[in-house]
N, C-alpha and C positions, 0 to 999 in steps of 0.2 A: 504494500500500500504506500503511496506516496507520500513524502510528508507532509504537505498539506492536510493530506488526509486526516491521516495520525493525531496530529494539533487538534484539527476541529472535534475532532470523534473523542479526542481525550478530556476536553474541557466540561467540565460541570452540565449537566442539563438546566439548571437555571441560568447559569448564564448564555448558553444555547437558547433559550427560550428568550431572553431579552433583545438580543437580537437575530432570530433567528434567518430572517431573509438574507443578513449579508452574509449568516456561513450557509445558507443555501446556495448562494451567488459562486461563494471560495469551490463549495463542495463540488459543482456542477462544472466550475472549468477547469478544477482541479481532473477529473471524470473524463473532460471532455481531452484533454489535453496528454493526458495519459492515454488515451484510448487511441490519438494519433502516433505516439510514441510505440507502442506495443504493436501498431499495424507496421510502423517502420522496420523494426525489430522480428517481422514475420511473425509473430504472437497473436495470432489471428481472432483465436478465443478468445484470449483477453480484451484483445481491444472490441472487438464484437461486443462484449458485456459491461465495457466500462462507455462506450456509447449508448448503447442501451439506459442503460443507467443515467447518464448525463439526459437523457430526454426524457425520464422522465420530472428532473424540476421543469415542468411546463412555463412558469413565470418568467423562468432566466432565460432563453432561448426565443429567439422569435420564429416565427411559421416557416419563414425562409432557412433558417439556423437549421431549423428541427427536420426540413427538409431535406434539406444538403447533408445532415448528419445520415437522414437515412437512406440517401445515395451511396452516401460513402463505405455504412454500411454492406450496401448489395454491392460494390467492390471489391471491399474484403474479401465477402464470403468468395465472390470468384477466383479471386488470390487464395486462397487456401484452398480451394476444388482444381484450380489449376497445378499448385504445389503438389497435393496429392498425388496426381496423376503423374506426375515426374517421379516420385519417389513408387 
């Protein structure tokens, strides 16, 4: 997990709670940013599920965002089916 992660996920739920939306905000591009990293790294899975994840804070991402994520998604997966078939 990235440290981002770690940070928000370790902190207090009350303080989570007070301001929740800006580590919504952290978590989502924490998520989302990981998730291009792990597709670079051929980690296909991963990033597959850490996009997944990033879409769903609906608030942070706009329609387009959420869009293009899920393009890039259907990428992936063809990068890993492609991979496959090589190995």
């Amino acid at each position: 997990m990235s440290e981002v992660l770690q940070i928000v996920n370790a902190l207090p739920q009350k303080e989570r709670e007070d301001d929740q939306a800006y580590y919504n905000k952290m978590t989502a591009r924490a998520l989302f940013k990981r998730g291009g990293a792990n597709a670079w790294l051929s980690q296909f899975d991963n990033a597959i599920d850490d996009l997944n994840e990033a879409m769903k804070f609906k608030d942070i991402f706009s329609d387009v965002e959420r869009a293009n994520m899920e393009a890039d998604i259907g990428i992936i997966k063809r990068r890993k089916e492609s991979q496959e078939i090589k190995v």
